[in-house]
Backbone as CSV, one residue per row, in Angstrom:
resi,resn,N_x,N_y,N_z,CA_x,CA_y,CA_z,C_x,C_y,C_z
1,UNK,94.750,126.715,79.844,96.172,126.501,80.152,96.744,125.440,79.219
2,UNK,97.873,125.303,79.133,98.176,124.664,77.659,98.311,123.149,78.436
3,UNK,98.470,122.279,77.629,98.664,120.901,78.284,100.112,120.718,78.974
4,UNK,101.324,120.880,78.574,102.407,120.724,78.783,102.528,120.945,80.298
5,UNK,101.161,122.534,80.686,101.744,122.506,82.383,100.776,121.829,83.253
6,UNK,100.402,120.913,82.534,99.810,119.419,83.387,100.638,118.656,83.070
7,UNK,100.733,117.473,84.593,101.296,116.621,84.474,100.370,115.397,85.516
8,UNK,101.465,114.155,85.673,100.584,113.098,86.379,100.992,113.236,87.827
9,UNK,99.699,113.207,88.220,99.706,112.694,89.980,98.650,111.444,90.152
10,UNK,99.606,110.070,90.123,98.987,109.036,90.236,98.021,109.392,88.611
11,UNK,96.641,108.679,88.719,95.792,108.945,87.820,95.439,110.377,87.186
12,UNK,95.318,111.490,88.614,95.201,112.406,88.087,95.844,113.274,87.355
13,UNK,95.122,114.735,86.536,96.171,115.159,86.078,96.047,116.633,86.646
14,UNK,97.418,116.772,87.081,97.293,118.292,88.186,98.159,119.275,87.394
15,UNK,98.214,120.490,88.024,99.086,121.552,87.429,100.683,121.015,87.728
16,UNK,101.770,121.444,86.767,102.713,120.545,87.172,103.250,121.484,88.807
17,UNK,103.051,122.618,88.420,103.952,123.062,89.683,102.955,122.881,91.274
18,UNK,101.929,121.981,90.959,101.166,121.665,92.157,101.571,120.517,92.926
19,UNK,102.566,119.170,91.686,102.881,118.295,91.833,103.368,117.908,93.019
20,UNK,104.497,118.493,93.149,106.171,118.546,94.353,105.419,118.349,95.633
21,UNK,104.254,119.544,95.743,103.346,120.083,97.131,102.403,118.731,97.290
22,UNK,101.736,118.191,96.141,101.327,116.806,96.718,102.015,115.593,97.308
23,UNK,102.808,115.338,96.274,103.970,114.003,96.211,104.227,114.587,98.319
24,UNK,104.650,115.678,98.892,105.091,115.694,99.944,104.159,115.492,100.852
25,UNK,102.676,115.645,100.814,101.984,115.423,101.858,102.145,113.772,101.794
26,UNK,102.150,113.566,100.597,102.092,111.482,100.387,103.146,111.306,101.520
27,UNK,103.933,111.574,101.457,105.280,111.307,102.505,105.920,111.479,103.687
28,UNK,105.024,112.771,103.970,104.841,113.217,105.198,103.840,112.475,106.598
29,UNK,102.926,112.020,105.285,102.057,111.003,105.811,102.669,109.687,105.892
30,UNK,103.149,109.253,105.532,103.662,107.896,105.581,105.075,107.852,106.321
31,UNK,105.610,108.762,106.135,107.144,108.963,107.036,107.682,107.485,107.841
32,UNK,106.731,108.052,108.852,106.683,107.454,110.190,106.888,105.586,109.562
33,UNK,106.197,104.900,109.058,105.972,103.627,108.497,106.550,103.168,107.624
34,UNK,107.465,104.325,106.843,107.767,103.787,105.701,108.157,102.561,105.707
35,UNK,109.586,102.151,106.704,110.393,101.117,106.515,109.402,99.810,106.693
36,UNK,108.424,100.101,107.565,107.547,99.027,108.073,106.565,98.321,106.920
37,UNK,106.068,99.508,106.314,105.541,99.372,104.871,105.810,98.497,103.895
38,UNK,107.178,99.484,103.855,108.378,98.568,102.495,108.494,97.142,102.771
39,UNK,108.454,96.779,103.992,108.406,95.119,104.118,107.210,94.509,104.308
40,UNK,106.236,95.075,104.565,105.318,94.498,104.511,104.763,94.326,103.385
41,UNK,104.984,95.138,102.043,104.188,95.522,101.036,105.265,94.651,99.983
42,UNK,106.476,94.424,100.320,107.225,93.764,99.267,107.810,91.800,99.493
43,UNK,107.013,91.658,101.072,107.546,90.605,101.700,109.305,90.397,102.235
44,UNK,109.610,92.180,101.813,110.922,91.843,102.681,111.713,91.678,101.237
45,UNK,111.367,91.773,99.901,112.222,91.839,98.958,113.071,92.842,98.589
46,UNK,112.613,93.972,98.859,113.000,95.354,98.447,114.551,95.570,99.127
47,UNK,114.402,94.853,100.008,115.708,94.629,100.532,117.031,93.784,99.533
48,UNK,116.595,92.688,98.726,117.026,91.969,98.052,117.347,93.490,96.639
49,UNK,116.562,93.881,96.314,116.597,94.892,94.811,117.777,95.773,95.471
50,UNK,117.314,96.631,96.644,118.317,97.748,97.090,120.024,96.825,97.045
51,UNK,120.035,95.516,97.515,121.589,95.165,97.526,122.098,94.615,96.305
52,UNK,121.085,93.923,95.385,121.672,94.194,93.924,122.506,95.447,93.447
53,UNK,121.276,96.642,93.863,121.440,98.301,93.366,123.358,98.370,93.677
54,UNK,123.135,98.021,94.926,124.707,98.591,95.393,125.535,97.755,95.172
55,UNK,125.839,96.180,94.662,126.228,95.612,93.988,126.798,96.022,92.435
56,UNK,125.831,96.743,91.972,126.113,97.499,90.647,126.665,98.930,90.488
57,UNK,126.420,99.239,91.939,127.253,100.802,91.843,128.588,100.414,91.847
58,UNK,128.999,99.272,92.168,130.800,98.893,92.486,131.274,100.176,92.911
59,UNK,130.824,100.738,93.805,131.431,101.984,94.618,132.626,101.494,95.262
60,UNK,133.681,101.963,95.074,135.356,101.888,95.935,135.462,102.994,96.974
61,UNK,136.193,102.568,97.831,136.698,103.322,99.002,137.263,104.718,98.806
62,UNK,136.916,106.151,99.294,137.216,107.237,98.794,136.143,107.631,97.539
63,UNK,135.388,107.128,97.420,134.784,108.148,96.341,133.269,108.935,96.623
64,UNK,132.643,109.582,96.019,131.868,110.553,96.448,130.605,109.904,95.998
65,UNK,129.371,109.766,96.409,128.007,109.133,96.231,126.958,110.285,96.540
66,UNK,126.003,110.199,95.869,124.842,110.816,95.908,123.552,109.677,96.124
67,UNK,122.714,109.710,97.031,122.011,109.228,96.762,120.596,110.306,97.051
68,UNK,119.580,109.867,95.604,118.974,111.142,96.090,117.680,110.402,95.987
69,UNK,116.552,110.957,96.968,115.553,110.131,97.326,115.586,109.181,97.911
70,UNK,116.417,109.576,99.123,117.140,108.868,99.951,116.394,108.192,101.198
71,UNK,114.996,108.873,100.991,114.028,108.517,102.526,114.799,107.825,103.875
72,UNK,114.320,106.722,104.425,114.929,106.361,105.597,116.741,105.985,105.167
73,UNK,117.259,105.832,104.469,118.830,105.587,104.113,119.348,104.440,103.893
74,UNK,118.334,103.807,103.541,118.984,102.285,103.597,120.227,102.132,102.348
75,UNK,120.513,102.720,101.467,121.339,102.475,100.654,122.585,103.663,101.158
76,UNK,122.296,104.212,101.748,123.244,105.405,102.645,124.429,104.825,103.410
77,UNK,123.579,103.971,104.070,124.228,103.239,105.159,125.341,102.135,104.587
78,UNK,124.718,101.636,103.134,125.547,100.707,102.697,126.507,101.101,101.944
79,UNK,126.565,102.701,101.240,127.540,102.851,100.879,128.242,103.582,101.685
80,UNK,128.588,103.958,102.949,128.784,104.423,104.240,129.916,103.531,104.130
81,UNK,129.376,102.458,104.317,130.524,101.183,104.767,131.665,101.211,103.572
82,UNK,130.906,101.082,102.179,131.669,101.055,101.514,133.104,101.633,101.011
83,UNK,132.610,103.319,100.863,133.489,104.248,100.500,134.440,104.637,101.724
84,UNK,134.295,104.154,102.864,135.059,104.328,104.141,134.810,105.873,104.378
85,UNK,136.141,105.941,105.942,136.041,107.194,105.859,136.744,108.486,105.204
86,UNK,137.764,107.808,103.884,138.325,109.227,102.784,136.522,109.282,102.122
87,UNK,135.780,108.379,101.968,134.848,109.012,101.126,133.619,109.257,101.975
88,UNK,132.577,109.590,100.644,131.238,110.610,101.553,130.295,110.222,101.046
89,UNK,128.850,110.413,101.372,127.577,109.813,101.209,126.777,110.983,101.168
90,UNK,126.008,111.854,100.282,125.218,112.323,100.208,123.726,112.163,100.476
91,UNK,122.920,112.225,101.205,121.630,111.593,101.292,120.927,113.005,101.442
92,UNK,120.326,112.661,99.916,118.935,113.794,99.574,117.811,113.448,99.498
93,UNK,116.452,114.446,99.416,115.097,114.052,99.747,115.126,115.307,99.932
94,UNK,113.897,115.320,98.802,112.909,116.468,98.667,111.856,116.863,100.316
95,UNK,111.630,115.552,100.994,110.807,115.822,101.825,111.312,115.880,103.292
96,UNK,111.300,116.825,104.219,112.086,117.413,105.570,111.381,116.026,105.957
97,UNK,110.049,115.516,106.081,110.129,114.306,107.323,110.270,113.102,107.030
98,UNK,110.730,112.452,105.593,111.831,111.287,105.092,113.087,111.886,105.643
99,UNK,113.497,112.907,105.413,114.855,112.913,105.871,115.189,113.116,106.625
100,UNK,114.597,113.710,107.938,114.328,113.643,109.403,114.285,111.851,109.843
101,UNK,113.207,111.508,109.282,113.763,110.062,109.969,114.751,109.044,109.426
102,UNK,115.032,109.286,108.395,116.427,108.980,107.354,117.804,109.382,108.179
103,UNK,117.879,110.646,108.848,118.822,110.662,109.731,118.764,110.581,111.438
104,UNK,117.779,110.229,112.031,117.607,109.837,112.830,118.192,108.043,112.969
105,UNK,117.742,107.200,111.958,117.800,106.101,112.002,119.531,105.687,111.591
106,UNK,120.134,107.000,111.081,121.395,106.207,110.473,122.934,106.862,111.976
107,UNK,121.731,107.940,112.541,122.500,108.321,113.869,122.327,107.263,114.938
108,UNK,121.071,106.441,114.791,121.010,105.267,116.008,121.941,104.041,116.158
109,UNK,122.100,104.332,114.293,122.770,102.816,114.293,124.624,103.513,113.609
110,UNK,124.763,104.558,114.232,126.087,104.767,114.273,126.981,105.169,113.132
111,UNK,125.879,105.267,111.597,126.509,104.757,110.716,126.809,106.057,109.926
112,UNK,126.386,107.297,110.393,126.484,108.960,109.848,128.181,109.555,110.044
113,UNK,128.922,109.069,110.366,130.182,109.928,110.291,130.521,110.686,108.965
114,UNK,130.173,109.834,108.001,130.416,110.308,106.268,129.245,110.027,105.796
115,UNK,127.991,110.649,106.245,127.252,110.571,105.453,126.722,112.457,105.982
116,UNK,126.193,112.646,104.942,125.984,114.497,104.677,124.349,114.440,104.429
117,UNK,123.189,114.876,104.959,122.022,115.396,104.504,121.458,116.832,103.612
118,UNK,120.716,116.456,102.412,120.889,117.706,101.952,119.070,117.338,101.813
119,UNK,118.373,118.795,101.808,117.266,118.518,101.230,117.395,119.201,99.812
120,UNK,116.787,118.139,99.103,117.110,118.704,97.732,115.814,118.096,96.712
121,UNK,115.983,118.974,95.776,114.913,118.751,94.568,115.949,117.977,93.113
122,UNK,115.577,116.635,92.781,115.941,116.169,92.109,116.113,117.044,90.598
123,UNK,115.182,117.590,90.344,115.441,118.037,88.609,116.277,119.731,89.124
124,UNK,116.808,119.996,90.593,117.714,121.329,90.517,118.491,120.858,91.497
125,UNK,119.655,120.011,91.431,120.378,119.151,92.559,121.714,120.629,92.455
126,UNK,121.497,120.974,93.957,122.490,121.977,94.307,123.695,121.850,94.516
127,UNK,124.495,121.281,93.575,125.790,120.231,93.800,126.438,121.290,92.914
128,UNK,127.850,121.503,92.719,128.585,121.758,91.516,128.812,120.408,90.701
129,UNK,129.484,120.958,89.433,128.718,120.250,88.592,130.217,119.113,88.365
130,UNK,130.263,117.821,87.564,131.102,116.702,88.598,131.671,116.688,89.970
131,UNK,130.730,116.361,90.505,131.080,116.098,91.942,130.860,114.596,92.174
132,UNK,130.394,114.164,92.073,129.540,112.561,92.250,130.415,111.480,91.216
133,UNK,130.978,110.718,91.940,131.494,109.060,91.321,130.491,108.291,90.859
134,UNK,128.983,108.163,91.844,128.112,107.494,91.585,126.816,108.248,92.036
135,UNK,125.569,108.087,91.612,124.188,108.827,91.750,123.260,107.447,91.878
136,UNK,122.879,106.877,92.988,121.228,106.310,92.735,120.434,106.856,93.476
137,UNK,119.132,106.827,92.282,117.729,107.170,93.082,116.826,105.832,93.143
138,UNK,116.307,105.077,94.466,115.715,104.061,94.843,114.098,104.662,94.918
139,UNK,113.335,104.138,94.082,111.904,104.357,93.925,111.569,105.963,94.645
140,UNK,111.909,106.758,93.699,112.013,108.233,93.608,111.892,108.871,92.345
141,UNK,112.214,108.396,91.335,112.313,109.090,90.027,110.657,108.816,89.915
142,UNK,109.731,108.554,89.971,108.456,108.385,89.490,107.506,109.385,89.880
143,UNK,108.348,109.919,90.700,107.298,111.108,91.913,107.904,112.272,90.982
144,UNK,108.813,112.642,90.544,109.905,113.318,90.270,108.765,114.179,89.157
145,UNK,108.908,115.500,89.000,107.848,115.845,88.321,107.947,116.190,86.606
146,UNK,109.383,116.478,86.169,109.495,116.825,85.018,111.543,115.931,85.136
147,UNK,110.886,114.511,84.857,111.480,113.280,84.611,113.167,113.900,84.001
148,UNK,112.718,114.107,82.781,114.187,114.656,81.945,114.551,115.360,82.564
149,UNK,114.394,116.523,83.077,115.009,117.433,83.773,115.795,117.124,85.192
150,UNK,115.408,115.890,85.715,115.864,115.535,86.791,116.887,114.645,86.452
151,UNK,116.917,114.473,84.735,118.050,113.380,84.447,119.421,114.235,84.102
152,UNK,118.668,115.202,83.669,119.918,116.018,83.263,120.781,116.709,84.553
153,UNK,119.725,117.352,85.185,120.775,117.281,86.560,121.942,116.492,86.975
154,UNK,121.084,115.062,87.356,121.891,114.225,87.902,123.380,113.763,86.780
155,UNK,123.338,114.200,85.375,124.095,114.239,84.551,125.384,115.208,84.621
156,UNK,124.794,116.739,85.287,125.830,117.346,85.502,126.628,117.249,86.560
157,UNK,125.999,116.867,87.697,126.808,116.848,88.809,127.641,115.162,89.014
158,UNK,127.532,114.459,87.977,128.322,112.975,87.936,129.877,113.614,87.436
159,UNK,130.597,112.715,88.230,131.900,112.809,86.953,131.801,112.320,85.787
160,UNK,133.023,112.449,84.802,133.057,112.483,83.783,133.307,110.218,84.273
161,UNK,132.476,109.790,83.507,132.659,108.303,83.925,132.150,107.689,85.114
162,UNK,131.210,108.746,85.394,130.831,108.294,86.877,129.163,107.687,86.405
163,UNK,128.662,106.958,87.331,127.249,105.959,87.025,126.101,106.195,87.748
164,UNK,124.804,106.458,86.922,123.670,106.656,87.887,122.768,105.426,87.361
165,UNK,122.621,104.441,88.545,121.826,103.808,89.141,120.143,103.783,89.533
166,UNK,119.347,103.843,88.534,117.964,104.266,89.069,116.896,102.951,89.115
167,UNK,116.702,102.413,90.727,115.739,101.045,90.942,114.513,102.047,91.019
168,UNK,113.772,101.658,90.402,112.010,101.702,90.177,111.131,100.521,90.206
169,UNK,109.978,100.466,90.527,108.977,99.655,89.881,108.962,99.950,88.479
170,UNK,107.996,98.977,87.623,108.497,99.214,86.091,107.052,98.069,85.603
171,UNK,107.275,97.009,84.732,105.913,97.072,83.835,106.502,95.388,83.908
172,UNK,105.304,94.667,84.882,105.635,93.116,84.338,105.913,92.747,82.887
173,UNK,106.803,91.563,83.174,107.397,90.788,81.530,105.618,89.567,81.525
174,UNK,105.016,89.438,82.207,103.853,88.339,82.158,103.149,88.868,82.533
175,UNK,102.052,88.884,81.266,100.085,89.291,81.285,99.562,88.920,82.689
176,UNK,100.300,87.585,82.926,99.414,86.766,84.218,99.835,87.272,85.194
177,UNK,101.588,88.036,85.362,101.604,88.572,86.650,101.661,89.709,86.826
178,UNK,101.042,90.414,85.686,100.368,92.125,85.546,99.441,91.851,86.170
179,UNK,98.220,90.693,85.883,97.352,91.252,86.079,97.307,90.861,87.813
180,UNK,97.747,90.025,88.019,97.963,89.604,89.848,98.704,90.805,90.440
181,UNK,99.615,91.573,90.210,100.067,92.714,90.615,98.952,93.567,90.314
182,UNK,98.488,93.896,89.679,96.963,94.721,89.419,96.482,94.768,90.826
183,UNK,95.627,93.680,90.925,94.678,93.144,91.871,95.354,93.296,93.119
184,UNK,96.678,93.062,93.556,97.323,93.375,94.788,97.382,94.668,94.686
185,UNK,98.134,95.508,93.802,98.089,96.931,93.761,96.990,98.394,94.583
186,UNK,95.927,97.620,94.167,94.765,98.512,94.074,93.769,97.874,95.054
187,UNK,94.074,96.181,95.409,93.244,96.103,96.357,93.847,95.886,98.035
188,UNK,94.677,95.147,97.744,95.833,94.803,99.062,96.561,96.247,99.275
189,UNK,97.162,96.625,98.693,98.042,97.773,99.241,97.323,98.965,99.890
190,UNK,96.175,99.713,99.430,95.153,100.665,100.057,94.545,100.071,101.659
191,UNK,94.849,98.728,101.382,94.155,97.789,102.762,95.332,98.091,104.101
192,UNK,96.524,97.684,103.309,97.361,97.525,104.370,97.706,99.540,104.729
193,UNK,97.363,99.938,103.725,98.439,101.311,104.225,96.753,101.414,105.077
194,UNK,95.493,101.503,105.097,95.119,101.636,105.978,94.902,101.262,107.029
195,UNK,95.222,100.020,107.362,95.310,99.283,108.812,96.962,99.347,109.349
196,UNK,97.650,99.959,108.542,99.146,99.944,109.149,99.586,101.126,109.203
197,UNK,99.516,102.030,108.040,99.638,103.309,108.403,98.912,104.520,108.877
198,UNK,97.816,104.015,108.641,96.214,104.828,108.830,96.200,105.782,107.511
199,UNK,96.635,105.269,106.532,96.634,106.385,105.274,96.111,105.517,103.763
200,UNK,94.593,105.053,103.646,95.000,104.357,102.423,95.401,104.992,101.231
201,UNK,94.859,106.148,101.260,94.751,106.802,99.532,96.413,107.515,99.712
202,UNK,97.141,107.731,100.430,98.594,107.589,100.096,99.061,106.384,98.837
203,UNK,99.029,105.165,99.863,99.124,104.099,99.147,98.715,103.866,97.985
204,UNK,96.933,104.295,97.939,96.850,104.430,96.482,97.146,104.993,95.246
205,UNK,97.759,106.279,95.758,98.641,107.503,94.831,99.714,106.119,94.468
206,UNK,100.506,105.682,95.525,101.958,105.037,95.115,101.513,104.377,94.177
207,UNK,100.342,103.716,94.434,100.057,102.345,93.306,99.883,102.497,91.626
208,UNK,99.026,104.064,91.772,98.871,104.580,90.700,100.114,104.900,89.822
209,UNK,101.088,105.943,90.595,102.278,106.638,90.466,103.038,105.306,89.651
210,UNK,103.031,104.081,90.077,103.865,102.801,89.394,103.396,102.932,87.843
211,UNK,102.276,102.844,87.723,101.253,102.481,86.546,101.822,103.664,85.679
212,UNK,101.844,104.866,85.892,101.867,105.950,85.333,103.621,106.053,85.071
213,UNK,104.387,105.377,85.237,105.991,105.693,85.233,106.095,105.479,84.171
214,UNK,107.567,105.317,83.228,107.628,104.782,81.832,107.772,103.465,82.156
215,UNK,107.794,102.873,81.046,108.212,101.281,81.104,109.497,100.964,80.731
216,UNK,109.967,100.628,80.731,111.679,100.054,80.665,112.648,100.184,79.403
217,UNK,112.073,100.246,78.471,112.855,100.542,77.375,112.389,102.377,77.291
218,UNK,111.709,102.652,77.812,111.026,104.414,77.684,112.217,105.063,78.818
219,UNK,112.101,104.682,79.670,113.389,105.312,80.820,114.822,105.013,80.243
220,UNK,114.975,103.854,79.674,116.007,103.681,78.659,116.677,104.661,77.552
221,UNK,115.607,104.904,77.026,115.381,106.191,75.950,115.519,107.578,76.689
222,UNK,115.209,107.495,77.487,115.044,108.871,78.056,116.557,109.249,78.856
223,UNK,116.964,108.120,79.376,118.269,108.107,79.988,119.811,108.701,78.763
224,UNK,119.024,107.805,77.862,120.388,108.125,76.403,119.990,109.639,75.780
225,UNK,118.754,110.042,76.140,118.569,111.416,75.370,118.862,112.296,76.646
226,UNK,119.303,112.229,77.773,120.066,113.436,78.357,121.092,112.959,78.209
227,UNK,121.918,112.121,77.813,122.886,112.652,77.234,124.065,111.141,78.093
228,UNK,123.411,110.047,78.684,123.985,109.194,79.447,124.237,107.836,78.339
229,UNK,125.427,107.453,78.457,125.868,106.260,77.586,126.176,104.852,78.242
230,UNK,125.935,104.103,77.369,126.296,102.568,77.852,124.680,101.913,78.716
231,UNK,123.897,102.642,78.220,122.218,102.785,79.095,122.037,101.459,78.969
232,UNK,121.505,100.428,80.174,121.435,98.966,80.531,119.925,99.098,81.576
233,UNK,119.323,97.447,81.397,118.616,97.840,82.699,118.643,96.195,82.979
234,UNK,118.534,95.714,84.167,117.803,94.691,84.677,116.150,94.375,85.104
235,UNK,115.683,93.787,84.200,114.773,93.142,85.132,114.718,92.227,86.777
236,UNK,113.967,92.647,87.775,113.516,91.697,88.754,112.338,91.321,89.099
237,UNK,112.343,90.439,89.952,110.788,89.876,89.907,109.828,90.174,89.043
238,UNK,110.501,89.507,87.881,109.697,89.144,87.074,109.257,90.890,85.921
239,UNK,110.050,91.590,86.318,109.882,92.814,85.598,109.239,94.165,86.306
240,UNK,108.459,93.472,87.972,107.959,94.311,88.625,108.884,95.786,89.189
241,UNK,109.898,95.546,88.806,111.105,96.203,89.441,112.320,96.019,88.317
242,UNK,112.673,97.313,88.296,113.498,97.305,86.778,115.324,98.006,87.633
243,UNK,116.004,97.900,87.483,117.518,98.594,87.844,117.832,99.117,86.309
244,UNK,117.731,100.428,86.115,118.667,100.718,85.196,119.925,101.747,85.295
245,UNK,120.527,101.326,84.326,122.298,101.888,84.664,122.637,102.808,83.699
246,UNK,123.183,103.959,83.685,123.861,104.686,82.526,125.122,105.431,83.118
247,UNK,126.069,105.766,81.975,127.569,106.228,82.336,127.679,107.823,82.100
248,UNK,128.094,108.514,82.495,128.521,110.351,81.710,129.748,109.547,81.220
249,UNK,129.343,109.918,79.740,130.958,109.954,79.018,131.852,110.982,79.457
């Protein structure tokens, strides 16, 4: 089989169209914990990255949002508030039980009037094409199986001037706190997803899946070759976590 229809899962290398069917058991399995996870595994920062994220969407009242890889909704909810009720909130996810409890949690806390669930596949987003003011995907593009293709999507369905937003993990700026993220990575995180979620080798896919993403000037590149301008990124903590930004001319 030729190389091209392999791709990465975590370390391994699988058929690409086997990919989608793994990445979902990872998630299906973890569903239930995610949110519990995310704070346990980031000390409660991830919270800090996601309100930068929406800080930088400068989303206004009335306009149309996508957010895709939307799992439990935490950035749903915040642009909920934002765009009021002339505007709308898209919340996508490839996987029925992220987005099952993604809208469960945003019906408890009241906050779904304008927000819309779609299950959707990032690199074939079933949108017509400018529809979206703004697009972020929050630690989703890495699972994503044929990267460009999911950029170009999200390219057609932006308006003309409209901004996609993509927070990832990404590639420490310091040797010393690569290699301490290393060592937490691969030894702490498999620990906790198994005493908290009962799933370690989930966790360990995620850990891998980081390692295996591009690094920050590569998603950069890749962002300006589908065809997105004004391509920016931020570093956070220390580089562990990258925000990058691009415009549809």
């Amino acid at each position: 089989m030729e190389k091209d229809q392999y791709t990465d899962f975590g370390f391994q290398k699988v058929k690409a169209g086997e990919k989608a069917g793994r990445v979902a058991e990872v998630f299906h399995s973890v569903a239930g914990k995610y949110d519990l996870m995310n704070d346990l595994m980031s000390g409660g920062v991830h919270r800090l990255w996601k309100l930068f994220t929406v800080e930088m969407a400068a989303v206004r009242p009335g306009q149309s949002i996508l957010d895709i890889a939307g799992g439990t909704g935490d950035l749903a909810a915040k642009f909920s508030r934002l765009v009021g009720p002339e505007g709308s909130v898209v919340l996508a996810d490839i996987n029925s039980a992220m987005l099952s409890v993604g809208r469960d949690k945003l019906l408890d806390r009241g906050v779904a009037d304008n927000i819309f669930f779609a299950q959707a596949d990032a690199q074939y987003l079933p949108f017509p094409d400018n529809t979206f003011d703004c697009i972020t995907i929050a630690f989703g593009l890495r699972n994503v199986t044929d990267k460009d293709l999911a950029l170009s999507s999200m390219l057609r369905v932006l308006k003309p001037g409209g901004r996609l937003l993509v927070l990832e993990f990404s590639k420490p700026q310091s040797s010393l706190l690569e290699k301490a993220y290393d060592t937490y990575s691969f030894r702490v995180l498999p620990l906790m997803g198994r005493l908290v979620a009962g799933d370690s080798d989930s966790y360990r896919y995620l850990a891998e899946s980081i390692r295996m993403h591009p690094d920050q000037e590569t998603l950069k590149q890749m962002m300006q070759a589908a065809g997105f301008s004004q391509c920016s990124y931020h570093n956070m903590t220390g580089g562990i976590v990258a925000l990058h930004k691009g415009i549809k001319p």
